[in-house]
N, C-alpha and C positions, 0 to 999 in steps of 0.2 A: 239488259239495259232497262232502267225502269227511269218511265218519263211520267208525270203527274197526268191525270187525265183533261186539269185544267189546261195545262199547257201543250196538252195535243188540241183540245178542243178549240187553244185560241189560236195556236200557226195558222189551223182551216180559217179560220174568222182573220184573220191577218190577211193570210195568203187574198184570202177574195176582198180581201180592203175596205169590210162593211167596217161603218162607222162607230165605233165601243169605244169605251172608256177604258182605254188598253194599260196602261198603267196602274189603274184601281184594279183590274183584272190580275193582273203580276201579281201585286202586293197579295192579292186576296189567296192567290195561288201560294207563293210562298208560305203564307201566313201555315193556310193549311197543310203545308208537306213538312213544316215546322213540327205540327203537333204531331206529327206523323213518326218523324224521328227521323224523316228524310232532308237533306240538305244536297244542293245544286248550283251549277252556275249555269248560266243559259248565255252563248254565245256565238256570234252569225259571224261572216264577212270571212276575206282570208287569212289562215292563223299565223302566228310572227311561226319563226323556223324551230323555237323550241315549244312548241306546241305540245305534242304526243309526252314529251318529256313534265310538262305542266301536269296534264291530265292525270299521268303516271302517283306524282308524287303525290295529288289530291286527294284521288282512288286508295293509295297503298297507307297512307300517312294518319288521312283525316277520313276514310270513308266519305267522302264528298264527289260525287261526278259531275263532269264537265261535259253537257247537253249543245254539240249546236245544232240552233234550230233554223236555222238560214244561212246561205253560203254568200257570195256578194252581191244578189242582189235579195233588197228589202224594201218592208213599207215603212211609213212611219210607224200605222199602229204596233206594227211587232218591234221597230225598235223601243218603243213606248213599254212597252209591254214586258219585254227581257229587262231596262231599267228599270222598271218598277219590282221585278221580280227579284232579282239578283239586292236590289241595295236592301231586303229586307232581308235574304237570303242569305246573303254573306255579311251583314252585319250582326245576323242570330249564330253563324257559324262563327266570326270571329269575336261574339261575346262567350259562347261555349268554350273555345279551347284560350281565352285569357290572350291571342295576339292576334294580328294582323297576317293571316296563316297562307293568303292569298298572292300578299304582297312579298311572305318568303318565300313561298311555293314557286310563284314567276321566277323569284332573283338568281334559285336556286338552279332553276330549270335552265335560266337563260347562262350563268356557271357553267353549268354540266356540257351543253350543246357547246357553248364557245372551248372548253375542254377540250371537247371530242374533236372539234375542228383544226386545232392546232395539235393535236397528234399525230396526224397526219392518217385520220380516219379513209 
């Protein structure tokens, strides 16, 4: 699992709730895991049920991982912060592969799980 150092550096800085410009912080972070060749999504709280299956298709598809960095409970500044990160981060990944790779990754994912449940998994 590789997590950018920015964005371990700032959960700590989140976690203790000191005051940063948590958002300029995100952005700066993606910015540089951009030029990196590295692309992410950073995501806290509890996951909807077709979760694992999201992350799946990101990982296998698009080389992209899905990072949470907080479970449900958060501050602002790291929710400040994962916004600020992900809207550059996933707006460089879905100008890279030419669509909205996110928004098929979920549809697909959320597909698949409602699939498997009426199979009588």
């Amino acid at each position: 699992m590789k997590v950018s150092l920015f964005t371990l550096a700032f959960c700590l800085l989140a976690y203790c709730e000191l005051e940063v410009p948590a958002k300029f912080y995100g952005q700066l972070a993606a910015d540089y895991d951009i030029t990196q060749g590295h692309y992410e999504q950073l995501t806290y709280g509890l996951p909807v049920r077709w979760h694992q299956e999201y992350v799946r298709l990101l990982r296998e598809r698009y080389g992209i991982e899905a990072h949470a960095i907080a479970g449900c409970v958060v501050t602002r500044p790291l929710i400040a912060y994962a916004a600020g990160y992900n809207k550059v981060s996933m707006k460089a990944a879905n100008r890279k592969f030419g669509r909205d790779i996110f928004r098929e990754s979920a549809n697909e994912a959320g597909r698949n799980w409602q699939a498997l449940m009426t199979s009588g998994y």
